[in-house]
N, C-alpha and C positions, 0 to 999 in steps of 0.2 A: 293571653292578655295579661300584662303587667301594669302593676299601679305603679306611681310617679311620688312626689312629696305628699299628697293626701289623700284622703279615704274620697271615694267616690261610690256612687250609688247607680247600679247595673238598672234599667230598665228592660219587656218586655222586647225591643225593638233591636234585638241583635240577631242580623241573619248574616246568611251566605249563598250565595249564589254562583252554578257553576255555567260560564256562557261560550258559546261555541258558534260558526259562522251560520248555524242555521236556527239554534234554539237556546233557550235559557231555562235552567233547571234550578229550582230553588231544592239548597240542601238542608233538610231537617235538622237540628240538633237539640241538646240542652239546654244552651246557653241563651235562646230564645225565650226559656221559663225561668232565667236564671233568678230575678230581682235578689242579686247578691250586694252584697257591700264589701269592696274590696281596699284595704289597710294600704297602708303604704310597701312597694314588696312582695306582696301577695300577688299569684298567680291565679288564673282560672283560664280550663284549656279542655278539647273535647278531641277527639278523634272520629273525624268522619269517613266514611266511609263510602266508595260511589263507583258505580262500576262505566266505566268510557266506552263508549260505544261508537264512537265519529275517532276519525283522525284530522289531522291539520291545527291549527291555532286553538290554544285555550284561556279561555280568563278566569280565576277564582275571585272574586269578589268576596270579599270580609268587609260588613257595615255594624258601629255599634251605636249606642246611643247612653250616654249616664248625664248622671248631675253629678256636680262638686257641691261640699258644705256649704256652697252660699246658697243653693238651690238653686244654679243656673245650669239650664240645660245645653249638654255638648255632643256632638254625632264629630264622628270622622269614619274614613272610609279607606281599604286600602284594595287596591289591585296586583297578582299575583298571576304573571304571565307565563305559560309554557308550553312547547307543541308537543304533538302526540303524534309518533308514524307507526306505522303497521309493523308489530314484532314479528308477523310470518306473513310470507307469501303464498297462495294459492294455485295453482296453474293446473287444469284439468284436460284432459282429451277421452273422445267415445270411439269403440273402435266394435263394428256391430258384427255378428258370429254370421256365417254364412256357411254352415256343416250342418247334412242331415237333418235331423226332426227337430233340431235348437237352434234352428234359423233366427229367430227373435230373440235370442239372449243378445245382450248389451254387454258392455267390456269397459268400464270406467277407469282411467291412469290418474291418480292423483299426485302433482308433486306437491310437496310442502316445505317452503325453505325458509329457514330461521335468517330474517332480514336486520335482527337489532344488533346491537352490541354486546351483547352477552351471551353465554350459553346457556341452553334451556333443556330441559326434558319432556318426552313428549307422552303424556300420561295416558291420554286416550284419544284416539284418529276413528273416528265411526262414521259408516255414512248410512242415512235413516232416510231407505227408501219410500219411495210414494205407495199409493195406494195400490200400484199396477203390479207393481214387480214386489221379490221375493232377493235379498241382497247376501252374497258370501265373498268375503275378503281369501283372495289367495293370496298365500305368503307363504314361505318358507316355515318347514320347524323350526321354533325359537325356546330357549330355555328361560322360565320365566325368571323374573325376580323373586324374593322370600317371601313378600306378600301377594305370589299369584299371579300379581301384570305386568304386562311384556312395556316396558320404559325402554326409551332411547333418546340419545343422549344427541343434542345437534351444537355443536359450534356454530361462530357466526356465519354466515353464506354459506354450511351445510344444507343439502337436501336431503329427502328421503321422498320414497315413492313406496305407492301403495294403489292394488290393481283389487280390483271388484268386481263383480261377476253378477248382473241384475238379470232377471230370467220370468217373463208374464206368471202374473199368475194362475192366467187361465188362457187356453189354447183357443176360445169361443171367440174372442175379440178379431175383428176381421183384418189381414192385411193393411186394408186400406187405414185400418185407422192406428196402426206404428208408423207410416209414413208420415204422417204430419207429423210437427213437434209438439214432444210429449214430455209431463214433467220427471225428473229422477227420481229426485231425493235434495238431500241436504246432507252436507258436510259438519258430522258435530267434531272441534279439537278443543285437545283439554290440554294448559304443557302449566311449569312452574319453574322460571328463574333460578339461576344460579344462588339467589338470596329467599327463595322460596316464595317470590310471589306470583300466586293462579293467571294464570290468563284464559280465556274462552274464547274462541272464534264460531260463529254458525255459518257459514253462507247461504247466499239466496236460494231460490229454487233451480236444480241445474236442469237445462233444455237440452234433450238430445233431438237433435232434427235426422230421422232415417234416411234410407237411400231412398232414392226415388226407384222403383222396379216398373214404372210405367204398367200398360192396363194387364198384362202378362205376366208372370213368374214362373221357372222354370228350376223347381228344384229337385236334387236325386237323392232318391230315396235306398236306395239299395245298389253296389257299385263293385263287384273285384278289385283286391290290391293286385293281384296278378293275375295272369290267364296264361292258355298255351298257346302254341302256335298253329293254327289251322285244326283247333278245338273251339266251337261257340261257345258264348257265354251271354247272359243278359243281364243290361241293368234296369231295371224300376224309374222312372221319370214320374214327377207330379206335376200340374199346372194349376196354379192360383190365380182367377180371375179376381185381380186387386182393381177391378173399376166399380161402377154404381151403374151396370148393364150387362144384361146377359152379351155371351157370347157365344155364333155357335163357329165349331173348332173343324179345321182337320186338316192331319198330319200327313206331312209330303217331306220324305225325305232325300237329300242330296249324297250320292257318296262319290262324289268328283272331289271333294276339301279333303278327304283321305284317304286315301290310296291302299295307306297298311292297315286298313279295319274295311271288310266289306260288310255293308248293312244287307242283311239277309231278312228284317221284318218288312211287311208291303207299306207301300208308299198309297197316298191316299185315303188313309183311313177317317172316317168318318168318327171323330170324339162326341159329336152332340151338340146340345145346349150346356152351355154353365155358367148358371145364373150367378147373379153379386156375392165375393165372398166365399164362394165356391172351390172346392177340390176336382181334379180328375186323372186320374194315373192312368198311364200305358206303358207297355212292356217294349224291350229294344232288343234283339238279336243280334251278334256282330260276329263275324270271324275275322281273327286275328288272322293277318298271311305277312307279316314282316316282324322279328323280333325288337325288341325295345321297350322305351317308354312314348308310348299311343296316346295322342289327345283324339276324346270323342268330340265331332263337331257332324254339321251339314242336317240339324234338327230345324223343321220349319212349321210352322202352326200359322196356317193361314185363319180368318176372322173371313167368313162371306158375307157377314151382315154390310161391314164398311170395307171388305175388300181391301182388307190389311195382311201381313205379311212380317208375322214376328219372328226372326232369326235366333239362333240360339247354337252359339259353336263355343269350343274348349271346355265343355260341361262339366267334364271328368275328363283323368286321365288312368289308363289301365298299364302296367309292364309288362310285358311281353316275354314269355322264355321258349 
């Protein structure tokens, strides 16, 4: 604020206000307690500070109010227009593990591309899992900078990606309930301008929605990378009742869908009941009689309650020498 040919007399009534298409933020300052008197010449000047949170259109608003030596009182008002667009992009994908006993790990891909005009540094890329999961960034070995953190450097319409690795924290939780959607986590990035100023981004809460496995699952527990030829071998199979009803099970197996694996375990076995939420393993016998690489199929789990009939082929595949 600059004075003019005469001294004037600052009143309580000088604010600022910062307004945007949804809300209107009054900014604190000094100059609100100022009751200065300012000469002819004389400046008075505050630096505010206000962290933007919204993108799209912005207005600053500056309002002040004084009296001149006659003791008449003056207000004027100025507006200060500017938009704001997103300095980095987001783009995420889930990609859910289906091996072995870490069937429930989650696979986060994060891109992040630096959308403004300028180049930035990207100080800290964190993502702060939920309550559910346990979160580890894979990355390559990097050699840090002098002060310890691994900084990287993005031009404009640069990306970088970054993969995560979410994994339950407890094995108790039933199927059925990673199949709904459940929350991740949150995205914390930290970067600072080529002129040195911080920027922060949080994202919302990320939704990963599971596969659907329907009221059955059918996963292997134990499995040969190779076998021989007209030597048996067995694999381990489990089955997860991911419904909210028992079920009761039994195994009829088909070996007409492969010809180079003869299933040598009996067909019709009786698994039982298993109730909601439930495990039950059986064992699979095979002889290999063609060399190669063997897909196991022709596994069938009939349900007699509803006279259903879950299929379950290419489960594994075994080489053959």
């Amino acid at each position: 604020m600059e004075e003019g040919c005469y001294p004037v007399l600052l009143e309580e009534d000088c604010w600022t206000d910062l307004q945007t298409t949804n809300q209107r933020v009054a900014l604190h300052s000094k100059l609100q307690d100022a009751n200065a008197t300012l000469q002819p010449g004389q400046l008075l000047g505050e630096v505010i500070s206000h962290e933007i949170k919204e993108v799209g259109q912005h207005i600053l608003v500056c309002a002040v109010t004084y009296k001149t030596p006659t003791d008449e009182k003056m207000y004027f008002r100025k507006f200060f227009k500017f938009p704001v667009t997103k300095p980095i992009d987001v783009r995420t994908k889930f990609y859910n593990a289906e091996v072995g006993l870490f069937n429930n790990d989650v696979y986060l891909e994060a891109q992040i591309q630096n959308t403004s005009a300028t180049p930035m540094i990207l100080e800290k890329v964190v993502l702060e899992p939920s309550d559910f999961y346990t979160s580890t960034e894979i990355s390559p070995p990097l050699v840090p900078a002098e002060n310890g953190k691994k900084l990287f450097y993005l031009n404009p319409k640069d990306i970088r990606q970054y993969l995560y690795c979410l994994r339950p924290k407890t094995a108790d939780y039933s199927l059925n309930y990673y199949r709904g959607g459940t929350s991740i986590g949150k995205l914390d990035m930290v970067w600072r301008t080529n002129m040195g100023e911080r920027g922060r981004l949080q994202t919302s809460a990320l939704q990963r929605m599971a596969p659907g496995y329907g009221d059955l699952r059918l996963t292997i527990e134990k499995v040969p990378a190779t076998a021989k030829v007209r030597q048996t071998f067995e694999v381990i199979c489990r089955l997860h009742n991911c419904s909210d009803r028992s079920l009761d099970l039994v195994l009829t197996l088909d070996g007409s869908l492969q010809p180079a694996l003869v299933l040598c375990s009996t067909s019709g076995v009786q698994l039982g009941q298993l109730p909601p939420n439930s495990t039950v393993d059986f064992t699979l016998e095979l002889l290999p009689v063609t060399p190669g690489l063997q897909s196991i199929s022709g596994i069938r789990v009939n349900d007699t309650f509803l006279k259903r009939t879950y299929e379950h082929d290419d489960i594994a595949q075994v080489f053959v020498t």
